[in-house]
N, CA, C and O atoms as a CHARMM CRD file, in Angstrom:
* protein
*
  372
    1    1 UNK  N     19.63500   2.29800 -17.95200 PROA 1      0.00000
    2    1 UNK  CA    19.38700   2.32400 -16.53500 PROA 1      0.00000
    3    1 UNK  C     18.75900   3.64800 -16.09200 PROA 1      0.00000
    4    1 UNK  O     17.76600   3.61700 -15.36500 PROA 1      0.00000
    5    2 UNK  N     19.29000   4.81600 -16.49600 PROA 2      0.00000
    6    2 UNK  CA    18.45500   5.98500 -16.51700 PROA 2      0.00000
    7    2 UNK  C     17.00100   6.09400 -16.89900 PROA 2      0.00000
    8    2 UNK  O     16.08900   6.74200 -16.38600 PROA 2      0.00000
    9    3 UNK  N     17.02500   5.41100 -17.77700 PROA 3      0.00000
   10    3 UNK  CA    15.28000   5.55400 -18.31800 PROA 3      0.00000
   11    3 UNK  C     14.67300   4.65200 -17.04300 PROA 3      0.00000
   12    3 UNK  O     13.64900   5.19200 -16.62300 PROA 3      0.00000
   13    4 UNK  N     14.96600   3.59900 -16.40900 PROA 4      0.00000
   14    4 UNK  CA    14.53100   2.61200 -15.20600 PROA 4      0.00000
   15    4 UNK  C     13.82400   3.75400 -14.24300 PROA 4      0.00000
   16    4 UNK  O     12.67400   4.13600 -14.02200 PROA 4      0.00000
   17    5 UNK  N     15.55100   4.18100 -13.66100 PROA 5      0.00000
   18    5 UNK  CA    14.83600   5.73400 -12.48200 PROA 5      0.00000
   19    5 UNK  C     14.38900   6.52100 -12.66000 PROA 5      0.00000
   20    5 UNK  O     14.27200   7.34100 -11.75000 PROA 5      0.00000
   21    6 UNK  N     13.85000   6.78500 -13.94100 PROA 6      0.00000
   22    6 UNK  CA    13.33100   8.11100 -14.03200 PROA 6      0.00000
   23    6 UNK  C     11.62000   6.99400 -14.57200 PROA 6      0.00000
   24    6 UNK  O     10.59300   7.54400 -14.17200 PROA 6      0.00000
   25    7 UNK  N     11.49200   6.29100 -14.98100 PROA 7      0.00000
   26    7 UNK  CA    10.29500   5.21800 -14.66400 PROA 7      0.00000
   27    7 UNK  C      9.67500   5.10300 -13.22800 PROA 7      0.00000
   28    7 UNK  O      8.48300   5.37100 -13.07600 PROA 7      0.00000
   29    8 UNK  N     10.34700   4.76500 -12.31500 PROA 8      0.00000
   30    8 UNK  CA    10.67900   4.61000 -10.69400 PROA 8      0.00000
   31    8 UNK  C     10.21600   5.89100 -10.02000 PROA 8      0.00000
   32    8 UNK  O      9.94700   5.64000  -8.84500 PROA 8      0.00000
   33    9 UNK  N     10.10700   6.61300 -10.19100 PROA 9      0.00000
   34    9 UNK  CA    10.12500   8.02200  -9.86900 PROA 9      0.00000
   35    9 UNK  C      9.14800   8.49400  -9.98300 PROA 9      0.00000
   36    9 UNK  O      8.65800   9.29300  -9.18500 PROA 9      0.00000
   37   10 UNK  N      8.22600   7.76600 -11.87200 PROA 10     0.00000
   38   10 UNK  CA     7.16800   8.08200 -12.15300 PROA 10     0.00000
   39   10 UNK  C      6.00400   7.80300 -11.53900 PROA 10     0.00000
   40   10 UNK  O      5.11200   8.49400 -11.04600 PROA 10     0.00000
   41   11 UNK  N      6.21600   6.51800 -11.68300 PROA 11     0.00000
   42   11 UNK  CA     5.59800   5.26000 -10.74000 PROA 11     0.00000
   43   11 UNK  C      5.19100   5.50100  -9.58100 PROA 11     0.00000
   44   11 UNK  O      4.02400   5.33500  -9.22600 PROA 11     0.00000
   45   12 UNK  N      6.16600   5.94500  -8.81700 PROA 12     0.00000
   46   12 UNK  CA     5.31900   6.25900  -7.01400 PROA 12     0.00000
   47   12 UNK  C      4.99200   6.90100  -6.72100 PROA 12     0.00000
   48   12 UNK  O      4.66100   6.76900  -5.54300 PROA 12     0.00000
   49   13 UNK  N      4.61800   8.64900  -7.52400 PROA 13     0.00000
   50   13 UNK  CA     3.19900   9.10900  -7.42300 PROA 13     0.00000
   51   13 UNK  C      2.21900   8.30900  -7.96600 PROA 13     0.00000
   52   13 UNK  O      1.35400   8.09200  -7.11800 PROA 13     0.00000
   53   14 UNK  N      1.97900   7.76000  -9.05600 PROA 14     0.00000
   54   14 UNK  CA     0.71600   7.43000  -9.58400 PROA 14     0.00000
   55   14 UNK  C      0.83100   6.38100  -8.69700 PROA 14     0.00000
   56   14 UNK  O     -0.28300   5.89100  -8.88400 PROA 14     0.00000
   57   15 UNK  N      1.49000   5.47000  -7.63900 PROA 15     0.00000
   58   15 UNK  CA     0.99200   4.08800  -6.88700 PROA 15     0.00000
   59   15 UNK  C     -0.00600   5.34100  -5.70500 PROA 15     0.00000
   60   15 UNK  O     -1.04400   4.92500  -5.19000 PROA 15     0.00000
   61   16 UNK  N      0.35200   6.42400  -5.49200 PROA 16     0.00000
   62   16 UNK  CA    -0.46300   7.02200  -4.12200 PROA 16     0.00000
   63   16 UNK  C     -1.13400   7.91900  -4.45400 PROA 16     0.00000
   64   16 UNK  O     -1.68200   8.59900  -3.58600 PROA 16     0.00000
   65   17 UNK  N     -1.31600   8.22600  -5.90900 PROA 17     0.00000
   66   17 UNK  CA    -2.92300   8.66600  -6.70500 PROA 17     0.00000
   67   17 UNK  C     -4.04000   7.75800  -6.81800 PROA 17     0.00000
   68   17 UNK  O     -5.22100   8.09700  -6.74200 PROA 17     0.00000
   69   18 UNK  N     -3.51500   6.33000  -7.04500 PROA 18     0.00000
   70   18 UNK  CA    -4.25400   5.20900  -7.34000 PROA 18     0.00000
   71   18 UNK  C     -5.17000   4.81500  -5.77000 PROA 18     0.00000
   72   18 UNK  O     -6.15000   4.07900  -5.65500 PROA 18     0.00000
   73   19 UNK  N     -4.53800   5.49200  -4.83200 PROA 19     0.00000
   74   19 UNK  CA    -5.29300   5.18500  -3.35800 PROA 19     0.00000
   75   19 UNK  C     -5.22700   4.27800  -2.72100 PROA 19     0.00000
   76   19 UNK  O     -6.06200   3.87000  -1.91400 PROA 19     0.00000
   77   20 UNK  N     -4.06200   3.76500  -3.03900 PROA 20     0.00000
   78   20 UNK  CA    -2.84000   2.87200  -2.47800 PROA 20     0.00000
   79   20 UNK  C     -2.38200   3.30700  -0.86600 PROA 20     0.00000
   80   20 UNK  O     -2.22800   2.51600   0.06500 PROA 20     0.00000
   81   21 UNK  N     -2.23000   4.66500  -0.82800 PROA 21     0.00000
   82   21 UNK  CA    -1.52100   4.89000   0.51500 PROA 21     0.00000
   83   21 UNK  C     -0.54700   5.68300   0.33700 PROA 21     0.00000
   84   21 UNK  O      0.49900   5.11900   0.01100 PROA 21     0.00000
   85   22 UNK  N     -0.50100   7.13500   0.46400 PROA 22     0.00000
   86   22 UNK  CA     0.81800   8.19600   0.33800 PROA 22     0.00000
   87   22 UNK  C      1.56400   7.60600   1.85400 PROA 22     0.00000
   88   22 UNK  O      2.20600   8.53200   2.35000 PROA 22     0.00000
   89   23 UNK  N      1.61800   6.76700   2.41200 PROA 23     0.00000
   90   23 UNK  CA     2.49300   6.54000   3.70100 PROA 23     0.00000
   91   23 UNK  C      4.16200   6.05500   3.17900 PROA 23     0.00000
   92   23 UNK  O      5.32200   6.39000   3.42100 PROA 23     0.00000
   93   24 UNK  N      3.26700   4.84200   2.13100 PROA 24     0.00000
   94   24 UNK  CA     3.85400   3.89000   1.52400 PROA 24     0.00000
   95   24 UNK  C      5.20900   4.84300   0.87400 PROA 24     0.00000
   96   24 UNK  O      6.40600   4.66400   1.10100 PROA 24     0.00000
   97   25 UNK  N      4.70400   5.67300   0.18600 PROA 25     0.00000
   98   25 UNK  CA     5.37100   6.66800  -0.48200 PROA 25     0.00000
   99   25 UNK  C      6.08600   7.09900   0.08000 PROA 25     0.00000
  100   25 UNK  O      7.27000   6.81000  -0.09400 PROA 25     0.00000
  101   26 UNK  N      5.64400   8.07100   1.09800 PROA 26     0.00000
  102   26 UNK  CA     6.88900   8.57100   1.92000 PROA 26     0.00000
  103   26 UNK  C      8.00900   8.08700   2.73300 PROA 26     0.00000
  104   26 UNK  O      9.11300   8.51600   3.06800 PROA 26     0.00000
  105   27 UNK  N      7.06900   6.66800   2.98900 PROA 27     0.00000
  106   27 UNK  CA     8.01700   6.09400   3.67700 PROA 27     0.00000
  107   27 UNK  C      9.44500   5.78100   2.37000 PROA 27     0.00000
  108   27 UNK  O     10.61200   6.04500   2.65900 PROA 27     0.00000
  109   28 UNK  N      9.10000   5.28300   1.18600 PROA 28     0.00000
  110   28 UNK  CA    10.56700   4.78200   0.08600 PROA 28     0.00000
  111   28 UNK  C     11.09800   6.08100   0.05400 PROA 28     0.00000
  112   28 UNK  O     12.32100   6.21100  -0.00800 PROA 28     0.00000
  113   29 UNK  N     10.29200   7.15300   0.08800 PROA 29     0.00000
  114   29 UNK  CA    11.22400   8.45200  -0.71100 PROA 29     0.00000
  115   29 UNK  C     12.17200   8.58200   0.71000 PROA 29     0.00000
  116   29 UNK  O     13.40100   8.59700   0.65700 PROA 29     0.00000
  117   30 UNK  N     11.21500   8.69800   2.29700 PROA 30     0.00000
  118   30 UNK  CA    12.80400   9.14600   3.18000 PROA 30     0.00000
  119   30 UNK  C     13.82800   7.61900   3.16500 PROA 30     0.00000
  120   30 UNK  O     14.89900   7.84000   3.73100 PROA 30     0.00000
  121   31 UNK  N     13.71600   6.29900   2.69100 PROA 31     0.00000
  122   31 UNK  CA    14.42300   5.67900   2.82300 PROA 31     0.00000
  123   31 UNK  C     15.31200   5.61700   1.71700 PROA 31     0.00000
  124   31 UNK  O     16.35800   4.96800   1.71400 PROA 31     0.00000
  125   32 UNK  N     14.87000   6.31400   0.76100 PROA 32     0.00000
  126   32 UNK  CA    15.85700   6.54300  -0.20800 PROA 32     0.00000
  127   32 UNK  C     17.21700   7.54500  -0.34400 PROA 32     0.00000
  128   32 UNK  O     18.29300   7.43900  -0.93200 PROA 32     0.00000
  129   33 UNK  N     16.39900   8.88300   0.77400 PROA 33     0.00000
  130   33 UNK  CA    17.22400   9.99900   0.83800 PROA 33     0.00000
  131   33 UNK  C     17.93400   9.75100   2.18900 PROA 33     0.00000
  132   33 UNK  O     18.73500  10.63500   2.49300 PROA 33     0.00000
  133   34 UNK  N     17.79200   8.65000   3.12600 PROA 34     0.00000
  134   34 UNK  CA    18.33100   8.35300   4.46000 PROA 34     0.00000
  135   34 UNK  C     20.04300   7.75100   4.05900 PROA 34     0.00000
  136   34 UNK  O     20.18500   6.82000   3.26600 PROA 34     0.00000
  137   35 UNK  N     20.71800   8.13400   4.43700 PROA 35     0.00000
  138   35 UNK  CA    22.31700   7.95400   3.95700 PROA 35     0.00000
  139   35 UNK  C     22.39700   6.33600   5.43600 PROA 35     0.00000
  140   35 UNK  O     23.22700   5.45500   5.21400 PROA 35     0.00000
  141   36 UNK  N     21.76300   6.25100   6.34700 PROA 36     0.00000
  142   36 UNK  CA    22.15000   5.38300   7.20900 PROA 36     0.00000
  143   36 UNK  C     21.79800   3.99400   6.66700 PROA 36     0.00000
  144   36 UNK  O     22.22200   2.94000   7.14200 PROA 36     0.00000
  145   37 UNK  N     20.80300   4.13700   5.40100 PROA 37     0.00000
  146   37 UNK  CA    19.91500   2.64700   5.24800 PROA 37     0.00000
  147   37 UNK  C     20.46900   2.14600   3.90200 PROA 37     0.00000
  148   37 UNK  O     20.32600   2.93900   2.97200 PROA 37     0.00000
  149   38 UNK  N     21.02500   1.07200   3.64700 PROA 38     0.00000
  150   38 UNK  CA    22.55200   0.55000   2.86200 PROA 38     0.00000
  151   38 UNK  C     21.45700   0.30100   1.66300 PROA 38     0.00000
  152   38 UNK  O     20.23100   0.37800   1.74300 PROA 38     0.00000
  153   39 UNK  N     22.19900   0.00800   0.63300 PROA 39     0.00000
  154   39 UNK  CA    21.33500  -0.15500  -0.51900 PROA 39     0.00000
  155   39 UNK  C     20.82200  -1.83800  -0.31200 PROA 39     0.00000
  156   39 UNK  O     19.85600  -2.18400  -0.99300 PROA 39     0.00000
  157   40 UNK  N     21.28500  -2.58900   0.36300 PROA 40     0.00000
  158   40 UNK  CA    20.86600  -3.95800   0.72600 PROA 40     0.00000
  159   40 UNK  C     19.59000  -4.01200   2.04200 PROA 40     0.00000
  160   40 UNK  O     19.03700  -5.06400   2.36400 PROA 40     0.00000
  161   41 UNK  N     19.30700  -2.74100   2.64500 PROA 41     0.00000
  162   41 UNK  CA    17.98600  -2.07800   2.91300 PROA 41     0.00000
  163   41 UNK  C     17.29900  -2.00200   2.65800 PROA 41     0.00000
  164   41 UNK  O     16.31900  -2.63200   3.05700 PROA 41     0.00000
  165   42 UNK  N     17.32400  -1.11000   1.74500 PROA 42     0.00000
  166   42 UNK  CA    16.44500  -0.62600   0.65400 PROA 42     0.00000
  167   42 UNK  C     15.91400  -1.49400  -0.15900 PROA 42     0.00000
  168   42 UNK  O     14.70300  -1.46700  -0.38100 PROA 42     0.00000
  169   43 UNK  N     16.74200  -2.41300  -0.73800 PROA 43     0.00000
  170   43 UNK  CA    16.43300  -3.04400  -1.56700 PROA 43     0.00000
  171   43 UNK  C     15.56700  -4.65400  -0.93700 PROA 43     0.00000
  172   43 UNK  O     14.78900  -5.40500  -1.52600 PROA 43     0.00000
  173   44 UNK  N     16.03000  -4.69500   0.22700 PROA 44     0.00000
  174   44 UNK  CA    14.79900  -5.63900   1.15700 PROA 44     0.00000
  175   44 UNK  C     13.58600  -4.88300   1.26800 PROA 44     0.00000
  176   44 UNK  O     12.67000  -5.70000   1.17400 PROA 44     0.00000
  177   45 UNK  N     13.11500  -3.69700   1.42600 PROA 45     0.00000
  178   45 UNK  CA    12.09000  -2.99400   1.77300 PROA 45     0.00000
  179   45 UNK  C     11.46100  -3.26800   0.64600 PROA 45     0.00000
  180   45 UNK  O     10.24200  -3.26600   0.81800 PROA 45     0.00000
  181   46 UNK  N     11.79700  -3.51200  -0.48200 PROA 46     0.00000
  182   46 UNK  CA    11.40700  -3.20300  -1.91700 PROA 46     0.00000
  183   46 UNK  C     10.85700  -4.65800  -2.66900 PROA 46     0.00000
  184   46 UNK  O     10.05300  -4.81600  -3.58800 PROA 46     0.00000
  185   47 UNK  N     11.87200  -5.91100  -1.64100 PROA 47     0.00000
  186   47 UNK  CA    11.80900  -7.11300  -2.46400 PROA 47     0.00000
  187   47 UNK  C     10.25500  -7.35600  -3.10100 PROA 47     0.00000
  188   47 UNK  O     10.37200  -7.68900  -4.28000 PROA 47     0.00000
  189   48 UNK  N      9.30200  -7.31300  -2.81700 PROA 48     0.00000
  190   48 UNK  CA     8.29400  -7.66700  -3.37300 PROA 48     0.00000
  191   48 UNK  C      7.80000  -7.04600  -4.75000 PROA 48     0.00000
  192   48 UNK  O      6.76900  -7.33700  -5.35700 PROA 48     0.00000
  193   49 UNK  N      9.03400  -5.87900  -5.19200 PROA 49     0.00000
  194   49 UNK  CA     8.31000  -5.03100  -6.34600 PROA 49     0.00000
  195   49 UNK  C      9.78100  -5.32700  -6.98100 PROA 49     0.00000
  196   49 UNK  O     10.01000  -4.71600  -8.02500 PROA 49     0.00000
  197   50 UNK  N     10.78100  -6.16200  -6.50400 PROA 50     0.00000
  198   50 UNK  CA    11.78000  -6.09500  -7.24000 PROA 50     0.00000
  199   50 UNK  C     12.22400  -7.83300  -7.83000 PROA 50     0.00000
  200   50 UNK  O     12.97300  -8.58200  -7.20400 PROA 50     0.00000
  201   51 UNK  N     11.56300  -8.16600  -9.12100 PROA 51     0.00000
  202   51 UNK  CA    11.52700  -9.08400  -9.80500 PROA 51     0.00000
  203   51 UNK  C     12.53300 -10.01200  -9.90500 PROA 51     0.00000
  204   51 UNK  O     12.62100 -11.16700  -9.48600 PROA 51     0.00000
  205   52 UNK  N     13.45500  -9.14100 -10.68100 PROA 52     0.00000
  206   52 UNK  CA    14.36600  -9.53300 -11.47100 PROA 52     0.00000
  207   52 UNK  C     15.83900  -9.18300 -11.15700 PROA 52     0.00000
  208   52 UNK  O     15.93200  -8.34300 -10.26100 PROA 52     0.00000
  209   53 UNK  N     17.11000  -9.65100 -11.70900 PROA 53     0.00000
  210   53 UNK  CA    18.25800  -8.95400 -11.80800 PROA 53     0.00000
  211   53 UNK  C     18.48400  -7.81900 -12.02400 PROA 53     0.00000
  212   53 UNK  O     18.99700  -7.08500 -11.17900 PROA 53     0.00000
  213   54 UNK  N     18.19100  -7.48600 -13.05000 PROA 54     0.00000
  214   54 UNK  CA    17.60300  -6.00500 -13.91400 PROA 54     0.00000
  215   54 UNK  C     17.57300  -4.74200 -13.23800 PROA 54     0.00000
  216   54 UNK  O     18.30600  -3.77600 -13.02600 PROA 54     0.00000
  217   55 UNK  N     16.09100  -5.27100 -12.92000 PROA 55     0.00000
  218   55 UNK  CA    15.21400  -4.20200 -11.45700 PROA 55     0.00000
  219   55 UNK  C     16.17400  -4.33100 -10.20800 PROA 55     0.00000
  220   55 UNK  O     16.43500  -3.24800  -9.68600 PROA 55     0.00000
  221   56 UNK  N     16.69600  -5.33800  -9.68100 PROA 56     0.00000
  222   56 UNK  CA    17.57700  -5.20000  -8.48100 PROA 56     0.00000
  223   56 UNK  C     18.71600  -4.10300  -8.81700 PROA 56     0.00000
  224   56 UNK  O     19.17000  -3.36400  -7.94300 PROA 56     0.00000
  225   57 UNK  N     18.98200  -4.08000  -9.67400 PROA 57     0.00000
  226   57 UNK  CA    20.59100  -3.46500  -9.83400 PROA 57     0.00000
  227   57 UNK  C     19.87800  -2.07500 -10.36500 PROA 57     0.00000
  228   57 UNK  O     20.37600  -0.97700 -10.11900 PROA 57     0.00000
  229   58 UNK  N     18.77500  -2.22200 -11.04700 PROA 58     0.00000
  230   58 UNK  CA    18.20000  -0.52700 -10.80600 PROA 58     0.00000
  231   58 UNK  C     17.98800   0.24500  -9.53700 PROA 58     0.00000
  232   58 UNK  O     18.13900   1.45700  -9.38300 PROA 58     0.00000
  233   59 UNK  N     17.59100  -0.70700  -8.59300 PROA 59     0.00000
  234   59 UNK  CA    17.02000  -0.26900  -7.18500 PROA 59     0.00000
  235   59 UNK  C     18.23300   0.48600  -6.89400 PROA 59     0.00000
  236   59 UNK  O     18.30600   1.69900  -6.70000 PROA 59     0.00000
  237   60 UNK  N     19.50300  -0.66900  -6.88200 PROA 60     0.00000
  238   60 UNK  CA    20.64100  -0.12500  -6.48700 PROA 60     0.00000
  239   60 UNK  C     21.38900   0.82700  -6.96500 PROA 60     0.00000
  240   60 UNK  O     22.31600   1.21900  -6.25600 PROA 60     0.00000
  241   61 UNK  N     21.19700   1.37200  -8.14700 PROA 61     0.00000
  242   61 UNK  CA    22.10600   2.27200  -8.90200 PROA 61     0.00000
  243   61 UNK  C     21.32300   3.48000  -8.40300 PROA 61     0.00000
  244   61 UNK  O     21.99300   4.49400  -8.20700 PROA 61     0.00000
  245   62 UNK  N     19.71600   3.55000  -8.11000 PROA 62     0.00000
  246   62 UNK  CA    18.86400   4.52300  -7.93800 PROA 62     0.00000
  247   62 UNK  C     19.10100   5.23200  -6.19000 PROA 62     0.00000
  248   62 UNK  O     18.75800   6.28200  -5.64700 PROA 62     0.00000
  249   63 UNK  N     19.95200   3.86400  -5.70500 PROA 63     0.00000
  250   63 UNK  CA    19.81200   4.67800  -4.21100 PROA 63     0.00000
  251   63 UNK  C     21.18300   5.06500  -4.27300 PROA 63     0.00000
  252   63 UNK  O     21.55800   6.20500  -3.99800 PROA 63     0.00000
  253   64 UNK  N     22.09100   3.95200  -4.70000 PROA 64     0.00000
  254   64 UNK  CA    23.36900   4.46300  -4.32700 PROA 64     0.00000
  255   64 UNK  C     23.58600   6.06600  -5.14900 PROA 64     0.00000
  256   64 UNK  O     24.66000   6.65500  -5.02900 PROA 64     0.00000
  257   65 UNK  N     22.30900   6.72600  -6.06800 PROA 65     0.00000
  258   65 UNK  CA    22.22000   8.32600  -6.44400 PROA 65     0.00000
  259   65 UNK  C     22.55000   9.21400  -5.18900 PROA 65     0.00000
  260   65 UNK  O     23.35900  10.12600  -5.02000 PROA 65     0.00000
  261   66 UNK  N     21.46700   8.50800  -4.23300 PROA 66     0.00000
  262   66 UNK  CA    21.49100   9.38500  -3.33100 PROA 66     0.00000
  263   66 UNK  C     22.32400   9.32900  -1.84600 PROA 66     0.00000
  264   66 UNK  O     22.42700  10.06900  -0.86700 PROA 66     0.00000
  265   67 UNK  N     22.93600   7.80400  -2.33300 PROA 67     0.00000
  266   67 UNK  CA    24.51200   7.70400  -1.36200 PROA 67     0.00000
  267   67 UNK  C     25.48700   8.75500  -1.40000 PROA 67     0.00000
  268   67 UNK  O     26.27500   9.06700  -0.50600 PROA 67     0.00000
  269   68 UNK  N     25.30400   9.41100  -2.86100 PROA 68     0.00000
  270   68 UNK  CA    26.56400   9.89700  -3.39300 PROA 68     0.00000
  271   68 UNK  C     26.34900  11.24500  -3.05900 PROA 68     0.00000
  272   68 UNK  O     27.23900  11.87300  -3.63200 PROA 68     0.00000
  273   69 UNK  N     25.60400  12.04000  -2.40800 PROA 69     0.00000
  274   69 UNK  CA    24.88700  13.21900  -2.18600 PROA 69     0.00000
  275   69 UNK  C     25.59200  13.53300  -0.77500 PROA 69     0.00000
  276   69 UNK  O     25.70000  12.66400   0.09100 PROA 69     0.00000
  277   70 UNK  N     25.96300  14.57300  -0.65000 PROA 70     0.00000
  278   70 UNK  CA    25.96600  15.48700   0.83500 PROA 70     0.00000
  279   70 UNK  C     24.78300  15.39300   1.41800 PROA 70     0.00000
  280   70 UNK  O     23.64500  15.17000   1.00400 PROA 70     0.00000
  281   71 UNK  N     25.40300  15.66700   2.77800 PROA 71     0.00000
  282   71 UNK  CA    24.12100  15.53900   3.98000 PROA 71     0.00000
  283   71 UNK  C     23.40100  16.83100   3.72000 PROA 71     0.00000
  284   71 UNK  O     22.17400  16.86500   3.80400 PROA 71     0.00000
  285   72 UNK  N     24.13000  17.94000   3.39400 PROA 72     0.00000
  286   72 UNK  CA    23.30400  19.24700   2.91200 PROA 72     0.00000
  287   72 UNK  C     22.13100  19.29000   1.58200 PROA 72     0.00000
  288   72 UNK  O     21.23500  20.12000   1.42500 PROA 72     0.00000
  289   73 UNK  N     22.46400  18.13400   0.72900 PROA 73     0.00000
  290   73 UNK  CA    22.07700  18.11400  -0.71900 PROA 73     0.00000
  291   73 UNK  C     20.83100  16.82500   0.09900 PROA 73     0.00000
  292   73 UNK  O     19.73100  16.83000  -0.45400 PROA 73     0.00000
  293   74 UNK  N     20.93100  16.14700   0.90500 PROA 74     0.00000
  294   74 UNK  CA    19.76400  15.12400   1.04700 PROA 74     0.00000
  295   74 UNK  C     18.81500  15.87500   2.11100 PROA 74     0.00000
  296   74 UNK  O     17.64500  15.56900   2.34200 PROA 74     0.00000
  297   75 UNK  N     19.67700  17.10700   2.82200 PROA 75     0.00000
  298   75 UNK  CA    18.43500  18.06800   3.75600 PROA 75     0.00000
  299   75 UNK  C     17.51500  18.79400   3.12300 PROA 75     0.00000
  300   75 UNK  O     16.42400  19.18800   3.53600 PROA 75     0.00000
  301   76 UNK  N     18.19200  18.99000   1.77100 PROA 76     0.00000
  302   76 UNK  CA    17.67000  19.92900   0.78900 PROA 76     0.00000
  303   76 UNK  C     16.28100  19.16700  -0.08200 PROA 76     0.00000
  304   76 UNK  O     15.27800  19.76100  -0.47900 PROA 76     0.00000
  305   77 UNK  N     16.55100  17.87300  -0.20500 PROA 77     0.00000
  306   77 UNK  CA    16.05300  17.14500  -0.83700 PROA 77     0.00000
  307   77 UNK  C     14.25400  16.96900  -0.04200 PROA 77     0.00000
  308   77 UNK  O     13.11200  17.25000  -0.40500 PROA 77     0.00000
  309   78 UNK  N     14.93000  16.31800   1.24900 PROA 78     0.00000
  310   78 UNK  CA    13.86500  16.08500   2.25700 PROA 78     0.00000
  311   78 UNK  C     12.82400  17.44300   2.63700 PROA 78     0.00000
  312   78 UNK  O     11.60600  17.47700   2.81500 PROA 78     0.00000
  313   79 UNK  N     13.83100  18.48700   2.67300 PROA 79     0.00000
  314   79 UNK  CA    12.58800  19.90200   2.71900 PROA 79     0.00000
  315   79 UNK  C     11.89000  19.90300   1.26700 PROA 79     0.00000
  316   79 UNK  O     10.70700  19.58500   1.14400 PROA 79     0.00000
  317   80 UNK  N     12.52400  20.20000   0.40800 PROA 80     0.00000
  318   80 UNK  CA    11.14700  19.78400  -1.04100 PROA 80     0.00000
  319   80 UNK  C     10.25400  18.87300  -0.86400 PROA 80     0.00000
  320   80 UNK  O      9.11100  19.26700  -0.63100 PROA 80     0.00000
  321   81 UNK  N     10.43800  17.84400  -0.90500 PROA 81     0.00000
  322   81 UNK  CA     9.32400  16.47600  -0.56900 PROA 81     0.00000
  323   81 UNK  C      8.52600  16.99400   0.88000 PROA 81     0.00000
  324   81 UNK  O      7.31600  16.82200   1.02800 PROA 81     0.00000
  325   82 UNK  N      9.27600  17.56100   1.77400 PROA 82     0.00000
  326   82 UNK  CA     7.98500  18.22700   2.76300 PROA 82     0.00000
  327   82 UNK  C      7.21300  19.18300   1.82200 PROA 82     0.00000
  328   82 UNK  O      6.10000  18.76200   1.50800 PROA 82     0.00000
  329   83 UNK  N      7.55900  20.34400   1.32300 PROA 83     0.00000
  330   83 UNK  CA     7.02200  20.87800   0.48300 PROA 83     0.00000
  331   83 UNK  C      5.40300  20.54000   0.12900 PROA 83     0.00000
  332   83 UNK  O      4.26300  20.76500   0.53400 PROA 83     0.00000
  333   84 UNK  N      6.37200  19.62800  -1.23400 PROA 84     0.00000
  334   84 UNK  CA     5.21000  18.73600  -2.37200 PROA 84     0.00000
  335   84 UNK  C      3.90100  17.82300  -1.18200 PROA 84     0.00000
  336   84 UNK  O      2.71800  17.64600  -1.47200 PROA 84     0.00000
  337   85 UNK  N      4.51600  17.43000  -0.00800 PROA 85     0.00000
  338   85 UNK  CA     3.37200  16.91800   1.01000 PROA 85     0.00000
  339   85 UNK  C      2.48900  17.87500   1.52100 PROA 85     0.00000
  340   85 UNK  O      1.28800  17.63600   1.64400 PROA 85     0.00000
  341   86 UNK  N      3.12000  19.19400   1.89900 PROA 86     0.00000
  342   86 UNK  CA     2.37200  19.43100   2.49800 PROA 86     0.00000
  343   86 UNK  C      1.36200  20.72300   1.41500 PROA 86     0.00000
  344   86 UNK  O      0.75000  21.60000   2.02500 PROA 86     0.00000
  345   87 UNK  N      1.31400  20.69500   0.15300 PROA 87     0.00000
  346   87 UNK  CA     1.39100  21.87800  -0.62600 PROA 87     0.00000
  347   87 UNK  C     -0.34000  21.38200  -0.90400 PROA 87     0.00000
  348   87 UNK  O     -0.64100  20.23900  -1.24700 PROA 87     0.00000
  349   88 UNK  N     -1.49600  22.66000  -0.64100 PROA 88     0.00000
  350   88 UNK  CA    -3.06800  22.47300  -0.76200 PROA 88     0.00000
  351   88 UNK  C     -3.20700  22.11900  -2.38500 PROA 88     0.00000
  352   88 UNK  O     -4.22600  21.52300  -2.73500 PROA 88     0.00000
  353   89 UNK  N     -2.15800  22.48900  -3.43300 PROA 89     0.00000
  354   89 UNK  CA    -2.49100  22.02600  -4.42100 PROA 89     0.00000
  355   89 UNK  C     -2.22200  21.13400  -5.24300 PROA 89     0.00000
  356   89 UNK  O     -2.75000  21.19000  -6.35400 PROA 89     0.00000
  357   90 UNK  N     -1.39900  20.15500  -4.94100 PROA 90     0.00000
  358   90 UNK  CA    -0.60500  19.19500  -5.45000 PROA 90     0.00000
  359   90 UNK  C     -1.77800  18.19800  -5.29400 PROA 90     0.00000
  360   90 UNK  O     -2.60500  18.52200  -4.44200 PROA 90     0.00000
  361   91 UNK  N     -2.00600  17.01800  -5.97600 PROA 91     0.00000
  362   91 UNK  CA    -2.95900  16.28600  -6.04900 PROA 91     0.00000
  363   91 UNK  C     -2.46000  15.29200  -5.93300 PROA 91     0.00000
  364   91 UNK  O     -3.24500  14.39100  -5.63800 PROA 91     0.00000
  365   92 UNK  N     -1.59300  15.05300  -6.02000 PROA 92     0.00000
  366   92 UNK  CA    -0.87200  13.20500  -6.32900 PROA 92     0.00000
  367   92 UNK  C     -0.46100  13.12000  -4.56700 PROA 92     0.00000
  368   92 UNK  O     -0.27900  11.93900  -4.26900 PROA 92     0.00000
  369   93 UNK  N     -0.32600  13.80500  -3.69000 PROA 93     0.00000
  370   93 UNK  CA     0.17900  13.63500  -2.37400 PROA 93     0.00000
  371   93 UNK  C     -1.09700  14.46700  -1.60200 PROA 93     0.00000
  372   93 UNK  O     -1.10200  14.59100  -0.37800 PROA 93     0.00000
């Protein structure tokens, strides 16, 4: 299941290198780090990329990561990802 999220992770820079849409992106990463949006959220936001049993219960093991996080540890989280957005040299965002 680890190798899944850390796949998952890989994956949605290269979907908003590919010129897909960094919106798309930002929008899963703050709904991932949002503690208000249940993993049965998330995992509706997602249904169209989420196949299988498998992949469902990855979605879920991947958010409920960041269920398990302090509100300090997901503020922390959300200022990096501002960061990496707003940074002149990062290429994938």
């Amino acid at each position: 299941m680890k190798l899944v999220m850390v796949l998952m992770l890989a994956a949605l820079p290269l979907y908003c290198y590919a010129g897909s849409g960094c919106a798309y992106l930002e929008g899963v990463i703050k709904d991932i780090a949002n503690p208000t949006i249940s993993i049965e959220q998330f995992k509706n936001s997602l249904k169209e990329y989420i196949k299988d049993d498998a992949t469902s219960n990855a979605v879920g093991e991947f958010k409920q990561c960041f269920l398990n996080q302090s509100n300090e540890t997901l503020e922390n989280f959300d200022a990096f990802m501002q960061v990496i957005y707003n940074s002149p040299g990062c290429v994938l965002f």
